[in-house]
C-alpha positions in Angstrom: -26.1 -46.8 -79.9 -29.6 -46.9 -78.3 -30.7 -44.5 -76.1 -31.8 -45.8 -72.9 -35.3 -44.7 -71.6 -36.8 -44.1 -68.6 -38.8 -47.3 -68.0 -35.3 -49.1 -69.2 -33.6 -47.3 -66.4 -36.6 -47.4 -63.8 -36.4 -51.2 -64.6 -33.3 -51.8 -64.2 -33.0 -49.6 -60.9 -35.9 -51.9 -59.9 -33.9 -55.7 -61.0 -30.4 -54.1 -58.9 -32.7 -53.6 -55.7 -34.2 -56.8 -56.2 -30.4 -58.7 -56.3 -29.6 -56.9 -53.2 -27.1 -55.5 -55.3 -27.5 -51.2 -54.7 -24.2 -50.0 -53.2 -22.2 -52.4 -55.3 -20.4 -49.4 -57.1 -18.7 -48.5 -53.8 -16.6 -51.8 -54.3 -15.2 -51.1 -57.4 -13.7 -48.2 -55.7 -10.4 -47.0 -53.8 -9.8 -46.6 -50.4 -9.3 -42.8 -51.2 -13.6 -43.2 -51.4 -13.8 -44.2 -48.4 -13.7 -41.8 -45.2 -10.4 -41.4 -43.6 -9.9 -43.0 -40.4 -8.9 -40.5 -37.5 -6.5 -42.3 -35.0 -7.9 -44.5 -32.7 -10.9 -45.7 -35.7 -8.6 -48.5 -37.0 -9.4 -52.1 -35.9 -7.6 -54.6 -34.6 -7.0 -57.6 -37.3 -8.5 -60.9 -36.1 -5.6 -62.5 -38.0 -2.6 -60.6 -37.7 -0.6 -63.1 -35.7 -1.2 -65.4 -38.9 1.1 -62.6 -40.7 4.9 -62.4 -41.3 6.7 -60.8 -38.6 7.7 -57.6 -39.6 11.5 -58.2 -37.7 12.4 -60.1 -34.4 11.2 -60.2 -31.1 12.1 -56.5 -29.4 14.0 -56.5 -26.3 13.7 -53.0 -24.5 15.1 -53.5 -21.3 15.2 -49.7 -20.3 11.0 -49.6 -20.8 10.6 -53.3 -19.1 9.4 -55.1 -22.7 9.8 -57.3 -25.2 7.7 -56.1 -28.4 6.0 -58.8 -31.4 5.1 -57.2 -34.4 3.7 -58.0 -37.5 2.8 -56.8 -41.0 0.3 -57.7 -43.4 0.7 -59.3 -46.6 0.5 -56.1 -48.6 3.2 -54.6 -46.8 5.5 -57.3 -47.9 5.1 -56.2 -51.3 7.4 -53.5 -51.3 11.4 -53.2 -51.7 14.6 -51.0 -49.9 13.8 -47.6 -50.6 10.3 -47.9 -51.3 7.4 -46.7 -49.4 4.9 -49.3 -47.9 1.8 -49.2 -50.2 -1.5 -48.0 -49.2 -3.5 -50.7 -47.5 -0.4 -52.0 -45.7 -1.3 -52.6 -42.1 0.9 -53.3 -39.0 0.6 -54.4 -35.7 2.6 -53.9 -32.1 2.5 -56.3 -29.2 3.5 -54.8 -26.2 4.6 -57.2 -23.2 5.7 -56.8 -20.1 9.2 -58.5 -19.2 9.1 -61.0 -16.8 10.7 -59.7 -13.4 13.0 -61.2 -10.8 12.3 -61.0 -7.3 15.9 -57.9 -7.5 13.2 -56.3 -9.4 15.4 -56.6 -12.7 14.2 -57.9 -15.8 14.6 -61.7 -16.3 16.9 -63.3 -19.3 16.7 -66.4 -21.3 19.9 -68.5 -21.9 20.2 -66.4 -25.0 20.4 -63.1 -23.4 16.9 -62.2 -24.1 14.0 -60.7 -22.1 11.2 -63.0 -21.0 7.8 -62.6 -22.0 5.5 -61.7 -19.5 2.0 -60.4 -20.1 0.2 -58.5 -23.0 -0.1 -55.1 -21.7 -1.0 -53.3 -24.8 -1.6 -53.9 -29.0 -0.9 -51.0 -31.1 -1.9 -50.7 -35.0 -1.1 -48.6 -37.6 -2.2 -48.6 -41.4 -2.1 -46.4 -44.1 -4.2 -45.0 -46.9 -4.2 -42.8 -49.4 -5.1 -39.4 -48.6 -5.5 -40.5 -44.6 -3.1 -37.8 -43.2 -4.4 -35.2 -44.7 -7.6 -35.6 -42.9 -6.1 -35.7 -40.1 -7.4 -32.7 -37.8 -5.2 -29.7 -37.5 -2.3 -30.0 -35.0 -1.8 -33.9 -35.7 1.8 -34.2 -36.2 2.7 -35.3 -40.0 3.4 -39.1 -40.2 2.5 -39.6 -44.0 -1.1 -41.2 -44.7 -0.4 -43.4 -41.6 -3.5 -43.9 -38.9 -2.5 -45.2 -35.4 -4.9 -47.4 -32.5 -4.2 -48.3 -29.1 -6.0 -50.8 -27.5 -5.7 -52.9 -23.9 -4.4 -56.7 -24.3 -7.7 -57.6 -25.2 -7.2 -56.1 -28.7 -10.7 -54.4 -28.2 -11.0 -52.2 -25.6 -9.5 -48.4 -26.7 -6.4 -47.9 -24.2 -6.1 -44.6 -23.6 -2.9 -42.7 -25.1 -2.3 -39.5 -26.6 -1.5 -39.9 -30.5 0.9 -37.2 -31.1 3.2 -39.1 -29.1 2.5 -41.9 -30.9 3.6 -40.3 -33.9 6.1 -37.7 -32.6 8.4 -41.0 -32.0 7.7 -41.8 -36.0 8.2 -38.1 -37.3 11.8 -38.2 -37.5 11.3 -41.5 -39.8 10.3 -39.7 -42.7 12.9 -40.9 -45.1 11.5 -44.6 -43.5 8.2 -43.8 -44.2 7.4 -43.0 -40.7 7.6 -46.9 -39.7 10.4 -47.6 -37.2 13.2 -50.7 -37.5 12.3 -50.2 -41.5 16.2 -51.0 -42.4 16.4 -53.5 -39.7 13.5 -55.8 -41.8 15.4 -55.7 -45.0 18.2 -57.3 -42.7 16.1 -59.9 -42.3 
């Protein structure tokens, strides 16, 4: 084995520049290189309504909403029992129901709440080592991140985390992700 020199390496420091190709070794790399996201630093997909739906539409009639939401391909990947893999992303619709002029919410022929406007898209995804980072006093939810942006999709809507993921805490054994039975139903 040769022994490389310092022109050899100074030349070949110099050809990598040239390519445009310093920084390449990040790509090889996990996402546990990368800096964990706090809540609220996770983007909204461009795509995601290209995705599977993660279950059917969600009526809650005692919050006035029906609820679209979606999963990405990676976290489709995974079977009963398992927990979703790192990378797996999903996103929440949040609508308002349609009202009637009594003020109640209005049903298709089917039973089902009407659609009325985005209010709100929520996203969560998950990475390794992510909850860790998370500052002191976040409430555990696994390496899952959560955002909360306005029907836009852009603009930060303004919501406290912890709640967020005090309503996934008790879905532990789900790996924190609610209706998680209810898509293997599917």
């Amino acid at each position: 084995m040769k022994t490389t020199t310092k022109s050899t390496t100074l030349a070949l420091a110099v050809i990598v520049s040239a390519l445009g190709l310093a920084g390449c070794h990040h790509m090889a790399k996990s996402d546990s290189s990368i800096a964990a996201p706090m809540d609220g630093q996770v983007a909204t997909p461009e795509n995601y309504r290209a995705w599977p739906r993660f279950v059917q539409t969600v009526d809650k009639a005692a919050a006035g909403q029906v609820r679209e939401i979606y999963i990405n391909t990676m976290g489709t990947k995974m079977t009963k029992g398992d927990a979703f893999p790192n990378g797996t992303e999903s996103v929440m619709e949040i609508y308002a129901a349609k009202m009637g002029a009594d003020g109640k919410p209005v049903m298709n022929g089917n039973g089902r709440l009407i659609k009325g406007d985005l209010k709100k898209v929520f996203v969560m995804k998950k990475g390794e080592g992510w909850g860790a980072a998370q500052p002191a006093g976040t409430v555990d939810n696994g390496d899952w991140v959560y955002a909360a942006y306005e029907a836009d999709g852009m603009t930060p809507a303004k919501v406290d985390y912890n709640s967020c993921r005090g309503c996934h805490a008790p879905l532990k054994d789900a790996d924190y992700v609610a209706r998680y039975d209810e898509h293997f139903a599917m």
